[in-house]
C-alpha angles and dihedrals in degrees: 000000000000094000087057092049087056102051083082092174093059104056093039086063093047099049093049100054084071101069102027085058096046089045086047093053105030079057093052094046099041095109125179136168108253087178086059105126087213092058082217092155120199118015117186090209096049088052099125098188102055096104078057095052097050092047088050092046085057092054095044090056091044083055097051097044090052096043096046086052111035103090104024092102089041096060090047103058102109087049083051091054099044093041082053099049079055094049095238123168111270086206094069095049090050091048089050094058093037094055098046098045089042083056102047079044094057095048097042092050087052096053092048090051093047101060100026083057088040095052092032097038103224108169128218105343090098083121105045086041095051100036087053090045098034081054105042087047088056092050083049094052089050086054096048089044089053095049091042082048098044091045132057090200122085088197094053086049090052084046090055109049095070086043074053102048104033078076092061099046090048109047092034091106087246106084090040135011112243094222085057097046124101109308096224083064105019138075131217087203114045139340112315117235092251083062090054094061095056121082107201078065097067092034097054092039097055089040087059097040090047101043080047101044109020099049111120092246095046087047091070090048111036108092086043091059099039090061091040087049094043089051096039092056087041092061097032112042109003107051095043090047089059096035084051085055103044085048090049087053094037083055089042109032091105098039109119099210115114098217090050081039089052086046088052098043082050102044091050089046089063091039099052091040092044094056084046090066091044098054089058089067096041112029132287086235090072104073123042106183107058083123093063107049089096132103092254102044097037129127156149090276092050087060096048096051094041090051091051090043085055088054097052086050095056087048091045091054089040097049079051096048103050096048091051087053095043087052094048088045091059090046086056091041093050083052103040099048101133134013096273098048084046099058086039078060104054080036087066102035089058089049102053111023122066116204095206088054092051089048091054108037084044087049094228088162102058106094090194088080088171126025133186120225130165096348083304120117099222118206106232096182136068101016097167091074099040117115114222114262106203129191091204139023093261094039099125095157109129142157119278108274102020110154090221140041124199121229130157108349087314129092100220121188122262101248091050096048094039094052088046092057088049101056087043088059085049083051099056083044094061087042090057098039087059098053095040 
């Protein structure tokens, strides 16, 4: 430890990368438009590039984490030897290291955070950005110190951090979409488990949920606008997928053709398991005729009750909707009371919201709005209000952006939980660091 406080130069290197690599990106990223009538410059909520700051934030401090840490083992061969031949404790070495490189990591992710938020003006979130990168950068320096640990080479360590890191590009959620990479590895519903291994996925992921949901001006509005998405999809996409299908089966019940006779079977099979679901939310006693919404109990009846079922339903999500509109709108209306609180309110709402951001963790962009998987509707939009929906008590396996994960009976946010995966896999580093 001492020897590495008086190599000055050293840590003054490291220490400045931080900042001169923030400053360096937060200038390339900081996008405005110069057409714009208005000449309004720089707008924190028109930044477009801002989902592309915060994942390479996340690599940067991979980066740093890996390069601080690569060679310090190496270097240290000869003291190892010598400390083994003297029987002294490998653990105080390794705390020793530890303590010193998760030091230099949480300076030099302050100092990164401090100048990317300053250039790029990003308000009140100093704590959530250092605390993803501080502990990204600290899962980094575990894995430097096991492959400087595992080589003798320094130049087989340096070959190994982008074979490292090209992982952790790939499989963030960022490059490609998990639900678009290779099917034998991906997932159309949630992350696959090849996304879970990776770090820079959990912390991306928290670093987008959090900028989106816990920004001082979101915070007013999101329940608001969980209740007003989860409706919206409900009414839009949800009901008339099941009404299409109970009026394919309604048209095809009595067709003897085995291939139309296996579409129905399925199709009753969603839509029996999908007003199950529903009747969770609004009461069993609403719908009587779950029992018969097979290909052997089906009947005209059944149709009629389901449709009007279906219709209740659509007035059930819009009477939601529209509370939860008229509640936000007096919110907005108590804010916005007279012309100057008005323009403090869009004020507010450009410093803190970022459109780009809103488009990505709502999932604007994805045109299969539903899927079907396993007899099971997914909800493809609007992932950033959905509540996890778990098989077991330890499922925590979720869709990118969800404000929320499930584990063990409690719904946790996302930038605790992710953080928390993230320091068990430094954990299991350090495990396996100790016992070579």
């Amino acid at each position: 430890v001492l020897s590495k406080f008086s190599n000055t130069q050293y840590l003054v290197i490291n220490l400045l990368e931080a900042p001169i690599l923030a400053f360096i990106l937060a200038f390339i990223v900081r996008y405005y438009n110069t057409d714009d009538q208005f000449n309004t410059g720089y707008v924190f909520s028109k930044n477009l590039n801002m989902p592309a700051y915060l994942f390479m934030s996340v690599i940067v401090a991979l980066f740093m984490g890996l390069t601080v840490s690569a060679e310090e083992i190496i270097r240290d061969r000869k003291i190892l030897k010598r400390e083994k031949f003297l029987h002294l404790h490998r653990s105080s070495y390794l705390v020793s290291k530890i303590s010193i490189l998760f030091a230099i990591s949480a300076i030099q992710t302050l100092l990164f955070v401090l100048v990317g938020n300053f250039v790029l003006e990003i308000k009140g979130m100093l704590f959530i950005h250092w605390a993803i990168l501080f502990t990204t950068s600290c899962f980094a320096n575990l894995l430097g110190l096991n492959i400087s640990s595992a080589f003798n080479s320094a130049v087989t360590i340096y070959i190994l951090i982008p074979i490292l890191l090209i992982p952790q590009l790939i499989l963030s959620g960022v490059v490609v979409k998990f639900d678009k990479l290779n099917p034998v590895i991906g997932n159309t519903a949630t992350v696959p488990a090849v996304g879970d291994l990776m770090a820079s996925r959990w912390a991306f992921e928290a670093a987008m949920v959090s900028q989106f949901k816990d920004n001082k001006f979101e915070q007013q509005f999101y329940l608001y606008d969980k209740i007003m998405a989860e409706s919206d999809y409900k009414k839009i996409y949800y009901i008339p997928d099941l009404e299409s299908r109970l009026n394919f089966v309604q048209l095809n019940h009595k067709n003897s053709q085995p291939e139309i006779q296996k579409i129905v079977a399925k199709d009753l099979q969603v839509i029996q398991h999908e007003i199950q679901e529903e009747l969770k939310l609004i009461g069993k006693d609403n719908f009587k005729y779950l029992s018969s919404l097979t290909s052997e109990k089906y009947d005209s009846m059944a149709y009629v009750e389901t449709t009007t079922f279906f219709d209740a339903l659509k007035k059930f999500y819009n009477n939601r909707y529209t509370k939860a509109d008229h509640e936000k709108d007096r919110i907005v209306t108590r804010l916005t009371k007279n012309a100057e609180r008005e323009k403090e309110f869009e004020k507010e709402r450009n410093s803190y919201q970022n459109e780009a951001i809103s488009v990505l963790v709502k999932n604007q962009e994805e045109l299969n709005r539903i899927i079907e998987q396993n007899g099971n509707l997914i909800q493809k939009i609007y992932p950033i209000y959905k509540d996890p929906e778990p098989e077991h008590i330890v499922d925590f396996d979720a869709q990118f952006y969800m404000p929320a994960k499930h584990f063990l009976g409690y719904n946790i946010d996302t930038f605790y939980f992710n953080l928390g995966v993230i320091w068990s896999m430094t954990v299991v580093m350090i495990f396996t660091l100790y016992i070579e």
